[in-house]
Every structure is written in structure tokens, then in C-alpha cells.
N, C-alpha and C positions, 0 to 999 in steps of 0.2 A: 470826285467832282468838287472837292472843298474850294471854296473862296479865297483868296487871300483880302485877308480881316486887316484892316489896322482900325484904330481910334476911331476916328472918322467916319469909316464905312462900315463898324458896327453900330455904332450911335446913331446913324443914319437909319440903316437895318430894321431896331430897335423902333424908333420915331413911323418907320411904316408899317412893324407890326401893330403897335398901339393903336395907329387909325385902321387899322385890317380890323382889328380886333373891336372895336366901338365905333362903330361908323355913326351911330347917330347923335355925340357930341353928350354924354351922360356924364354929368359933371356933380351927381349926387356923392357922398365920400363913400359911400361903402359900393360903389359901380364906377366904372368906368376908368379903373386902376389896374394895372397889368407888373407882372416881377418880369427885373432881366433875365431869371430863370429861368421862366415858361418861356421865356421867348427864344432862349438858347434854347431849349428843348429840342422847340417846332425848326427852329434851322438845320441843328442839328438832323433831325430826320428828316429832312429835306436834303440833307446831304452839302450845304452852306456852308456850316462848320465842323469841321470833323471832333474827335471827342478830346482831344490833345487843345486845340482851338478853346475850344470849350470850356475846358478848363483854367485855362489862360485867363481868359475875356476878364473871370472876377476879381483873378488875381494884377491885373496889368494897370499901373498906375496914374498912366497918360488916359487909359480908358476912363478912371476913375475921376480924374482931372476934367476932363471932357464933357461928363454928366456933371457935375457938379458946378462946372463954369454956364453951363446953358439949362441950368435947374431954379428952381426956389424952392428951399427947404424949407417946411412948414410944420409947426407943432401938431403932433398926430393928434386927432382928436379938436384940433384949436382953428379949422378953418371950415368952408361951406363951398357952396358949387361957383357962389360970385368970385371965390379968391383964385380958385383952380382955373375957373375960363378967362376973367378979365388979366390974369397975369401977362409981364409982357415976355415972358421965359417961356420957352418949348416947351419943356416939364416944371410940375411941382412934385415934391417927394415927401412923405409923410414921414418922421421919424420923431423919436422921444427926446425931443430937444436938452432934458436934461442931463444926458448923457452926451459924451461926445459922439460923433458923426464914426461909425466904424463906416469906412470906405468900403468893405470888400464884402461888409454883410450889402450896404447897398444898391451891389450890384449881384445879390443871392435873391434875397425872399424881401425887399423894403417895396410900400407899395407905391408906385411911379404913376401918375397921370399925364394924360395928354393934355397942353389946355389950348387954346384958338391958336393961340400963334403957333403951336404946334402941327396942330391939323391945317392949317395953312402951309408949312413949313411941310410936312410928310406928302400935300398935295406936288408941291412946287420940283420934289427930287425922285418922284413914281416912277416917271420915264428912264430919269438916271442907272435906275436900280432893277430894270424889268427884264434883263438878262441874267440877274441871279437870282431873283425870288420875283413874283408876281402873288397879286390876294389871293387869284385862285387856287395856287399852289398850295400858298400858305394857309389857308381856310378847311381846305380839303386836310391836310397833316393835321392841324389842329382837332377837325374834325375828327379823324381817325385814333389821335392819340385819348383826346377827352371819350370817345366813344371804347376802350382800353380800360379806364377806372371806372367804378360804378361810386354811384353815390356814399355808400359804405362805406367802402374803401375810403373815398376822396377822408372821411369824415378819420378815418383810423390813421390815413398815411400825413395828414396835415401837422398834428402835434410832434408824431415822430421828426417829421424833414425841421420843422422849426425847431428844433429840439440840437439834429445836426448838426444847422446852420452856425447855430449858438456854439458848439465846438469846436467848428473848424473856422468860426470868421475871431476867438476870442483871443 
């Protein structure tokens, strides 16, 4: 039952898991930030994206084009919840500006917020998108998969995946 994915209609995707996933607009820096990853996940097992898809998504460079054109990249550590909501971009992205911009970790494990014009923006294309995924769909998967790791774990498998990330995006 996979989707067909381009640029567009994942970044869209994406943009409605983010407000699926925060509804209540937490624009604190350590909440209200979601990875492309998790959100491949949850599609993934939804059956959205298949794992071929999936693996694509990080790799594809229009995709990466796409976030980064309707982004604002922001010094990890160097902004507050005024920058994240009042921005006039869909996302802000936190990353270690000292470094160059690696594209395809961006789209692994970087942390992505939603900010107003986003959650405006994921309001405005709900309907659009309500034959391939719907919240509840998606809430309930998400639900199932976090209820799969326990706290432990979450604590043991983090440094491993980031650890990954680091070798396969370098």
C-alpha cells in the first residue's frame, strides 16, 4: 500500500506529522522538535513508505533542497522559543553551525521544529493528505511503536543510532 513519495509530498507528510505530534504549539528548545527519522518510521509502519522509499527519502537531494529552501537554520544551542514561532519559515533546524551543513544527517537524526507558519501551513494541506495518512492513524502507530521501547532501552539505543548516523551520513 506504499505511496508514491516525491519531494513535495514528503515534506508535506513530514510538516503534518510534526503538528500530529505537538499540537499544543511548545516552542521550548528541548520540546517540540521531531527527526525525519521518527517520522519515516511511523510512515513506514503505516505502510506510506515502504523500506526501499525510506531509505531514499535521506538520501535524495531535491528532498534535501526542499527542507532547506523552507527551513531556517539556527545555531544549536543559540536560539529560544521567540525565534522558533515568530520565524517566517515552516521549519527551523538546529544544527552546529560550525561545521558545514551535512544534508543527509539532516534528514537522519537533526532536530526539526515546527514554527506558526508551519502549523498554519500543515493546517491548510490536512484535507489534502487525509487519503494517505490521517492523526489518527498516525498517533495510534506512533503510539504502538514508542509503547515497543521502554525507557531503558530508549536510554541504551540513543547513543548507539547517533553513533550510526555519524557513519553512514560521513
Amino acid at each position: 500500500m506504499s505511496y508514491t513519495v516525491t519531494p513535495q509530498s514528503f515534506f508535506d507528510l513530514y510538516v503534518l506529522a510534526a503538528y500530529w505530534l505537538n499540537p499544543e504549539a511548545d516552542f521550548r528548545v528541548n520540546r517540540g522538535w521531531n527527526t525525519v527519522d521518527k517520522v519515516c518510521r511511523i510512515l513506514n509502519g503505516l505502510g506510506v513508505l515502504s523500506d526501499k522509499q525510506r531509505k531514499a527519502v535521506y538520501k535524495d537531494r531535491r528532498t534535501q533542497s526542499l527542507f532547506l529552501m523552507k527551513s531556517k537554520v539556527v545555531a544549536f544551542g543559540h536560539f529560544d522559543n521567540h525565534t522558533i514561532a515568530a520565524s517566517g519559515k515552516i521549519l527551523v533546524i538546529a544544527d552546529d553551525l560550525a561545521k558545514e551543513l551535512n544534508r543527509e544527517k539532516m534528514l537522519r537524526n537533526m532536530r526539526i521544529y515546527l514554527t506558526e507558519a508551519g502549523r498554519t501551513y500543515a493546517r491548510s494541506i490536512e484535507a489534502k493528505y487525509a487519503s494517505v495518512c490521517t492523526r489518527e492513524r498516525f498517533l495510534v502507530e506512533n503510539d504502538r511503536q514508542e509503547a515497543m521501547i521502554t525507557e531503558r532501552a530508549k536510554a541504551a539505543v540513543v547513543p548507539k543510532y547517533n553513533k550510526r548516523v555519524e557513519q553512514e551520513t560521513s
